[in-house]
C-alpha positions as CSV (number, residue, x, y, z in Angstrom):
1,X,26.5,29.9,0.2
2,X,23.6,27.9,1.5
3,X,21.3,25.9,-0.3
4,X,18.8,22.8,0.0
5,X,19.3,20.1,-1.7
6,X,16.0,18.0,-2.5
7,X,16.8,14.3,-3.4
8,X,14.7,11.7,-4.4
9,X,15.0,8.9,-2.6
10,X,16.0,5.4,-4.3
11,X,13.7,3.4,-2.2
12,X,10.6,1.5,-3.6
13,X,8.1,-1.0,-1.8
14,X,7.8,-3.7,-3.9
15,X,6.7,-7.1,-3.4
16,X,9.0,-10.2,-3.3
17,X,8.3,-13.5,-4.3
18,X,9.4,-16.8,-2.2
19,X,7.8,-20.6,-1.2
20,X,7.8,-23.4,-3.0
21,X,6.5,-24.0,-6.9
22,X,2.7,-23.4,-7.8
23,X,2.6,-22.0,-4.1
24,X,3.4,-18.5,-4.0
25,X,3.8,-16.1,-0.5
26,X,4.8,-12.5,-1.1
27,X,7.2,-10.1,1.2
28,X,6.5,-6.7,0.9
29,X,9.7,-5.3,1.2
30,X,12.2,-1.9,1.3
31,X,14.8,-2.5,-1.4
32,X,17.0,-0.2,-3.9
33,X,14.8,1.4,-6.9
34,X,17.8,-0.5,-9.2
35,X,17.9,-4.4,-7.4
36,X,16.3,-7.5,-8.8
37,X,13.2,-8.4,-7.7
38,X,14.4,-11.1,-4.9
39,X,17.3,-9.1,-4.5
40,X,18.7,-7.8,-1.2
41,X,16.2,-5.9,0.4
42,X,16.7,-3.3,3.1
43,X,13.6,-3.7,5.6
44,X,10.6,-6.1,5.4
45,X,7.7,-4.3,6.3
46,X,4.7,-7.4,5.4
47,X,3.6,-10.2,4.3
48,X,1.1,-11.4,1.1
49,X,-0.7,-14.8,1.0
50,X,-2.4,-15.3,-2.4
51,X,-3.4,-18.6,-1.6
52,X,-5.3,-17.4,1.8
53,X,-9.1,-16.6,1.1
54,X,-9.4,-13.7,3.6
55,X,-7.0,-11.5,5.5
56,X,-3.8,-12.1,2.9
57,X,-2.1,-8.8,3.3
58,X,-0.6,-7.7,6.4
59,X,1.5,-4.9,6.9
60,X,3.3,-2.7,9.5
61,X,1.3,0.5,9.5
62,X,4.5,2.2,11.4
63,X,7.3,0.9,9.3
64,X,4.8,2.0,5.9
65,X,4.4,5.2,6.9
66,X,7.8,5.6,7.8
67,X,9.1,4.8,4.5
68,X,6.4,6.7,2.3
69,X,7.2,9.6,4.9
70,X,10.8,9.5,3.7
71,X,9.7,9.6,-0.1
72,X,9.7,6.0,-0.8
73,X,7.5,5.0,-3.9
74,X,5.0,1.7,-4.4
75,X,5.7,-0.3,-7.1
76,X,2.7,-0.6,-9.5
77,X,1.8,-4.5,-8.1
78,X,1.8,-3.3,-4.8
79,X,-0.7,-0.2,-5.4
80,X,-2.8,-2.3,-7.0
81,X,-2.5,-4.6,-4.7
82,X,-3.6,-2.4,-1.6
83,X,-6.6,-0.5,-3.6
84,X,-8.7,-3.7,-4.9
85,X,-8.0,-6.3,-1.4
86,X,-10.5,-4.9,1.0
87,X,-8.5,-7.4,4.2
88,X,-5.4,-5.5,4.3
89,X,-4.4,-5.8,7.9
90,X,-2.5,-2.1,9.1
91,X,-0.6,-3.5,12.4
């Protein structure tokens, strides 16, 4: 017998905190659905600069479409995140 089997991938893009206090930088990384939030992460795939005024997102347009190509979701910061900034950099 043959049959498909359709999983659902256990990958989210999320976005993990680091610098120093009162002076936050985000990664937006490919981690496990089920780590902690600066956890091990399996790819990072951009960058996010609160603290810039204007182009504070970057991300790799070929590594983000890779991911959401392989059923990878957004975390709800990060979609919010890429719908209200108007300087998201796609490299």
């Amino acid at each position: 017998m043959f049959f498909e089997l359709k999983i659902n991938m256990a990958v989210t893009l999320r976005l993990m905190r680091f610098g120093k206090k009162k002076q936050p930088s985000y990664r937006i990384v490919a981690l496990d659905k089920r780590s902690k939030r600066d956890g091990a992460y399996i790819e990072k795939i951009g960058l996010y600069d609160p603290l810039l005024k204007s182009d504070n997102v970057t991300i790799n347009n070929e590594r983000f479409s890779y991911w959401k190509s392989r059923g990878a979701t957004m975390s709800d910061g990060l979609t919010r995140l890429v719908k209200s900034t108007k300087n998201v950099i796609f490299e």
